[in-house]
C-alpha positions as CSV (number, residue, x, y, z in Angstrom):
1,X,78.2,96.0,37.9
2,X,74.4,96.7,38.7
3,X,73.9,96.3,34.7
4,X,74.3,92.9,34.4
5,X,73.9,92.2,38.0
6,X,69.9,91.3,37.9
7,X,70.2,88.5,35.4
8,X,73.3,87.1,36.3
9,X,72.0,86.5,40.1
10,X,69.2,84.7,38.1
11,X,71.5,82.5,36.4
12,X,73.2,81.4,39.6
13,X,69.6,80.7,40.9
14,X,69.3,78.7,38.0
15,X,73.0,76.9,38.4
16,X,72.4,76.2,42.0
17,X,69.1,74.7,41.5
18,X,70.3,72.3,38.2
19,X,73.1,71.1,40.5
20,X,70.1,70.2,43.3
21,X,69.4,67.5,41.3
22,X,65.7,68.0,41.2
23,X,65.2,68.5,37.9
24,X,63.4,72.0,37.8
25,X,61.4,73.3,35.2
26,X,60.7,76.6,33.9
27,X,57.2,77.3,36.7
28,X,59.1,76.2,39.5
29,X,62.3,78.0,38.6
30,X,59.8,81.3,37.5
31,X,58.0,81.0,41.1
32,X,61.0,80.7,43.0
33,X,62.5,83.8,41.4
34,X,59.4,85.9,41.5
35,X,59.3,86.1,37.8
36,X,57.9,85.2,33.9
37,X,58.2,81.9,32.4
38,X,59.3,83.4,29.3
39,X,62.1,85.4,31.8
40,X,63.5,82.1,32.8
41,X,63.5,80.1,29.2
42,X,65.3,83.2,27.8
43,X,68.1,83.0,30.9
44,X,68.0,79.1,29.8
45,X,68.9,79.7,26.3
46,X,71.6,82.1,27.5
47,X,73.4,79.2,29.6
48,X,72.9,76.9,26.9
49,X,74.0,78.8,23.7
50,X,75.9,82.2,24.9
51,X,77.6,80.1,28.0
52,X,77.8,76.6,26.4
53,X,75.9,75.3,29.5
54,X,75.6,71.5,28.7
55,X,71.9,71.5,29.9
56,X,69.2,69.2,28.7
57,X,65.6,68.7,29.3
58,X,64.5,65.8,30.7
59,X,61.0,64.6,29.3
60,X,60.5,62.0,32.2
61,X,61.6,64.1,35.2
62,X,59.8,67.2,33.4
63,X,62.4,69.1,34.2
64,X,66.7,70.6,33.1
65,X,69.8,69.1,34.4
66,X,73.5,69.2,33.5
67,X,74.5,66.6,31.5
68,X,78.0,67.2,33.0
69,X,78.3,67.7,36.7
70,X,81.8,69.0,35.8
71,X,80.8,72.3,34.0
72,X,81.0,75.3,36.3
73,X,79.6,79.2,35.3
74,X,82.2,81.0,33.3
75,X,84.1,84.3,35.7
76,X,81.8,87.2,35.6
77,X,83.6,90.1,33.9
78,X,84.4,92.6,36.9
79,X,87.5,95.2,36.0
80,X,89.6,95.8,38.7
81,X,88.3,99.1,39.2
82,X,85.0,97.2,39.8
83,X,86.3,95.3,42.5
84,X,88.6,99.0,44.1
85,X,84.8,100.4,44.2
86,X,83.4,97.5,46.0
87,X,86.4,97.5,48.5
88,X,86.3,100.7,48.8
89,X,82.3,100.3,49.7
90,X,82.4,98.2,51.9
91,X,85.1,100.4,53.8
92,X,82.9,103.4,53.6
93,X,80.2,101.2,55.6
94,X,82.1,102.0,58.9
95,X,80.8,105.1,59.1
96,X,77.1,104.1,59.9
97,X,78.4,102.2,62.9
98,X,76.6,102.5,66.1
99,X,73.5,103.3,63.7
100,X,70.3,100.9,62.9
101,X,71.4,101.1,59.3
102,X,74.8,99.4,59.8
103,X,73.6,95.9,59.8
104,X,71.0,96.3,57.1
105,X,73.9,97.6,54.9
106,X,76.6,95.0,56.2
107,X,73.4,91.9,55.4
108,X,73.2,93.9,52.0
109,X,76.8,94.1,51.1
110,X,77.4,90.3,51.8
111,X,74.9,89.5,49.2
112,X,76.5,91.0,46.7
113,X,79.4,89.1,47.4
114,X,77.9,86.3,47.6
115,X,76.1,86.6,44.1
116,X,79.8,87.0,42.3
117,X,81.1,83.6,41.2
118,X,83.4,81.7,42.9
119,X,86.2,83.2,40.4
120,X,85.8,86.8,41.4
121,X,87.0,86.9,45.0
122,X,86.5,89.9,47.0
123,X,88.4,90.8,49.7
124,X,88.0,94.3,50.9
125,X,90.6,93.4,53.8
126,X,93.3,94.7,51.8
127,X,91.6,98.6,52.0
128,X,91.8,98.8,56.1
129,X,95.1,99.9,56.3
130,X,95.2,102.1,53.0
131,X,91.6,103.9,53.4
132,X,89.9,105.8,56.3
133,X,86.7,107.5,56.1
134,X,86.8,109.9,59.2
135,X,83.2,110.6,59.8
136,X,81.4,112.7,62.2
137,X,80.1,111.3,65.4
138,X,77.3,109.3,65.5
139,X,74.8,109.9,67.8
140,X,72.8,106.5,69.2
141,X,69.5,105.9,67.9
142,X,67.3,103.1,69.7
143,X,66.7,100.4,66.7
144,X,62.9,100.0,68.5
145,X,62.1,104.2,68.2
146,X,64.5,103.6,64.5
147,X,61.9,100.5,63.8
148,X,58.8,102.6,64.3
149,X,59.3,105.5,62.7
150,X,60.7,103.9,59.2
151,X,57.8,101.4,59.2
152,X,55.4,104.6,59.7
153,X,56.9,106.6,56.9
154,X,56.7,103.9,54.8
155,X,53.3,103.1,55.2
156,X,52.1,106.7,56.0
157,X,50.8,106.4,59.1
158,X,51.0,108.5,62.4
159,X,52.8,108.0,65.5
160,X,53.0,109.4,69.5
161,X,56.3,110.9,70.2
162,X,58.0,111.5,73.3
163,X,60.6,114.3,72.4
164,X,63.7,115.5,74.7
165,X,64.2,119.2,74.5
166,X,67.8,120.1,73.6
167,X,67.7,123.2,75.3
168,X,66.9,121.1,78.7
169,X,67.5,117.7,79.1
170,X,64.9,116.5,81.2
171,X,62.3,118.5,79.9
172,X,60.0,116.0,77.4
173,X,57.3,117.0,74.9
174,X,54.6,114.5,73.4
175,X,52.7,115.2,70.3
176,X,51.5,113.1,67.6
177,X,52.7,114.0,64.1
178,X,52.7,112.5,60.2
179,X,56.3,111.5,59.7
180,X,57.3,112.9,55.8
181,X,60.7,112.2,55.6
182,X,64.1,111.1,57.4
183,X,67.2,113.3,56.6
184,X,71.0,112.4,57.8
185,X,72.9,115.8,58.6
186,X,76.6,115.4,60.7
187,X,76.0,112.1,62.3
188,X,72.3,112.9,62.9
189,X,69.3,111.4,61.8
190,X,66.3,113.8,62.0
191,X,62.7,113.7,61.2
192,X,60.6,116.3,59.4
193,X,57.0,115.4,60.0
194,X,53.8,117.7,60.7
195,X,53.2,118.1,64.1
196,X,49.4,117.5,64.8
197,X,49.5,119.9,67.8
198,X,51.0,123.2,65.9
199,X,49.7,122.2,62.7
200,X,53.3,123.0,61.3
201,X,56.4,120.7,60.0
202,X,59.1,120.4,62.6
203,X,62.3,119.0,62.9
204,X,63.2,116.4,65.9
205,X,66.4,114.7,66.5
206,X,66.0,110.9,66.3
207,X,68.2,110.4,69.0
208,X,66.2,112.9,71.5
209,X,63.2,110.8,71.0
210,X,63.1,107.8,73.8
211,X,59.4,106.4,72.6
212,X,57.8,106.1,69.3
213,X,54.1,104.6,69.1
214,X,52.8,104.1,65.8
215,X,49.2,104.9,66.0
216,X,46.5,103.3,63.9
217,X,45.5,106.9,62.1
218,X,46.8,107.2,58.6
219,X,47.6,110.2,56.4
220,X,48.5,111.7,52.9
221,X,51.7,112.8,51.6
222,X,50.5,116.1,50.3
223,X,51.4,116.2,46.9
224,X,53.0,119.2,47.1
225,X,55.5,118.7,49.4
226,X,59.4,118.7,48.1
227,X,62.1,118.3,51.1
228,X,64.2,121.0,49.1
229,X,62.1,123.5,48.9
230,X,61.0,122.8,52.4
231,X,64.6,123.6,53.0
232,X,64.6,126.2,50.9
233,X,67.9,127.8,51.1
234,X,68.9,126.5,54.4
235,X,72.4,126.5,56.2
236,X,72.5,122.5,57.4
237,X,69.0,120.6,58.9
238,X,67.2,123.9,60.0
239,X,65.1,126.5,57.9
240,X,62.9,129.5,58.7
241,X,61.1,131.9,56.5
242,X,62.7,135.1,56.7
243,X,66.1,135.2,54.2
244,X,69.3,136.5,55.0
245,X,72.4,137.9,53.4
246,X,75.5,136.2,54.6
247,X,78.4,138.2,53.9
248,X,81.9,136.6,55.5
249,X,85.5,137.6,55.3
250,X,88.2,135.3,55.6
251,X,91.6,135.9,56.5
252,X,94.4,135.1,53.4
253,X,95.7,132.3,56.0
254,X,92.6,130.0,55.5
255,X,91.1,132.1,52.1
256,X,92.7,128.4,50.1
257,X,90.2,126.3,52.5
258,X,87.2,128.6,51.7
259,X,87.9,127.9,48.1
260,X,88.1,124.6,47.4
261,X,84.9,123.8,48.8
262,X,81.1,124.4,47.9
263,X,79.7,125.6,51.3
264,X,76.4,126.8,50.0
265,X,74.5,126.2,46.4
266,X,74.0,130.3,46.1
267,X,77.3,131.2,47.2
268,X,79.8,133.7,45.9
269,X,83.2,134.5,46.6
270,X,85.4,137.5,45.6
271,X,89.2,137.6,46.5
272,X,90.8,141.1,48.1
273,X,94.0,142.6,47.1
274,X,95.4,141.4,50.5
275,X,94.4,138.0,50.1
276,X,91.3,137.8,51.7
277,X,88.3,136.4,50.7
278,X,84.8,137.5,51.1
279,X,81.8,134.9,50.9
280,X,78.6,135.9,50.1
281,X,75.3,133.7,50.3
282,X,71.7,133.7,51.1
283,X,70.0,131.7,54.0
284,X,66.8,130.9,56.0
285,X,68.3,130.4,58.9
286,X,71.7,131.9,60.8
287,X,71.9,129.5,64.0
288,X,74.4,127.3,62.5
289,X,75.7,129.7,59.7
290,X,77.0,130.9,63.4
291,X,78.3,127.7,64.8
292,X,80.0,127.1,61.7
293,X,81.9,130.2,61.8
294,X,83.3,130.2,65.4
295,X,85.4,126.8,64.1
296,X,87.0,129.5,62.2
297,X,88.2,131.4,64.9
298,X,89.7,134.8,64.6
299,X,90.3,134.1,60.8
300,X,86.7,134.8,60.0
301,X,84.4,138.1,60.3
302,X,81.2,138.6,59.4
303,X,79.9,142.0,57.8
304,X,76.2,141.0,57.5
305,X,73.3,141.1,58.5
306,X,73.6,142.7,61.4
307,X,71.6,140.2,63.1
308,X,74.3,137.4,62.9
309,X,77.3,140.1,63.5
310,X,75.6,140.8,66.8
311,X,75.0,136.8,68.1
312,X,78.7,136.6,67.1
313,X,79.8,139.2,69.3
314,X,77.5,137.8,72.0
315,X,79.3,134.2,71.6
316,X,82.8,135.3,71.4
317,X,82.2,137.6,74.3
318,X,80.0,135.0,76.7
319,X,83.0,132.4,75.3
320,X,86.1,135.0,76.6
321,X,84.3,135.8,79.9
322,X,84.8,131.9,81.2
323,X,88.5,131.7,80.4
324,X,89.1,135.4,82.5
């Protein structure tokens, strides 16, 4: 679809304004499309010789019209998996509910139905009952903070922040800082920016911010900077800079699981004669290497570093103590 799509939303531009009846020419049509004169006489010749449009000039009017109000823009030529992926889309929307970006991609999604021809009828309505996409909660993100921040990465300028600390609630943090870039991570949005105060890059939760003022200061994206190798070889949305070896065993009841899935772009795994499975990997960062591996309950054990095998036993141990 997005091969063809550019020109043929031209064309029905170009039908819906012959069927206005005011006679437009090739400037007006050009102007009201953002684009070449030569652009729109090459989509007329299209209509007229590829799609048998019965279009005609008009030298007194100075402008096209059909010569038959009857004729009607042939079906665009969408396959039925064409129109699965587009149902299917729209279904996969639903996750970004509660979020500013849901209407943005609902307003963008209806345009693209609406540029089909009235022969191609969409309707994803079928999918709801057939389709689920089960997505992690979303935290809440005020579209006024979500406003300010977008418009300040986009045009590179710095903004005040008023930051909730996770570790307490009611504790709040200001600091200016040069937002870089906006990452999505488990139904979190979170921005990566240099803080002006530490003269570092940090992380903060969008949702944990309750006031953004874009400030009239303005800053460069240093050329250098990547968001993956910022990253590095991080475990989720946080990174440090010392690296660790991860090493993991996993019981043969959920070794199958472990497989199927990439959990990490360096790891390894080596199956045991018992069954068991051993994952290896490297990471910047353990905190939620360790969240990730209490979901797995007593079917995983970690071997290394010693580091993460001693916040483990700390967690399991402060976690058995409250159900005594």
């Amino acid at each position: 679809m997005p091969k063809f799509k550019p020109q043929y939303r031209r064309l029905l531009y170009i039908d819906r304004k012959l069927r206005e009846g005011a006679y437009p020419n090739c400037s007006i049509l050009a102007a009201g499309w953002e684009v070449s004169t030569k652009t729109i006489q090459r989509d007329i010749d299209y209509l007229k010789w590829e799609l048998d449009a019965p279009i005609d000039y008009h030298r007194a009017r100075h402008g096209y019209y059909y010569t038959e109000e009857s004729y009607r823009l042939p079906a665009i030529n969408v396959s039925e998996s064409d129109l699965f992926a587009i149902c299917v889309a729209e279904k996969a929307l639903e996750q970004y509910k509660g979020t500013p970006l849901y209407e943005k991609l609902a307003s963008v999604f209806s345009r693209i139905q609406e540029s089909l021809p009235e022969a191609v009828a969409v309707d994803p309505s079928w999918a709801d009952a057939r389709f689920s996409f089960i997505a992690e909660p979303a935290a809440k993100i005020d579209p006024g903070i979500w406003s300010a921040i977008t418009r300040a990465i986009k045009d590179n300028r710095s903004i005040h922040l008023r930051h909730i600390s996770p570790e307490e609630l009611k504790q709040h943090t200001e600091r200016d800082v040069d937002p870089y870039h906006l990452a999505s991570y488990r139904g979190q949005w979170y921005l990566i920016a240099l803080c002006h105060r530490s003269g570092k890059i940090r992380t903060f939760a969008v949702s944990r911010i309750d006031q953004a003022e874009l400030l009239e200061q303005r800053f460069e994206l240093p050329g250098d900077f990547s968001i993956d190798r910022l990253l590095g070889s991080h475990f989720g949305i946080m990174w440090g800079e010392e690296e660790y070896k991860v090493k993991i065993r996993f019981s043969r009841k959920v070794a199958p699981y472990i497989k199927e899935r990439q959990w990490h772009p360096t790891q390894g795994l080596s199956e045991k004669r018992d069954g068991s499975l051993l994952l290896s990997f490297t990471t910047n960062h353990l905190n939620e290497v360790k969240d990730w591996i209490l979901t797995w309950g007593p079917a995983a054990r970690v071997l290394a570093p010693k580091e993460l095998v001693g916040r483990m036993k700390r967690d399991l141990v402060a976690a058995a103590d409250l159900y005594k």
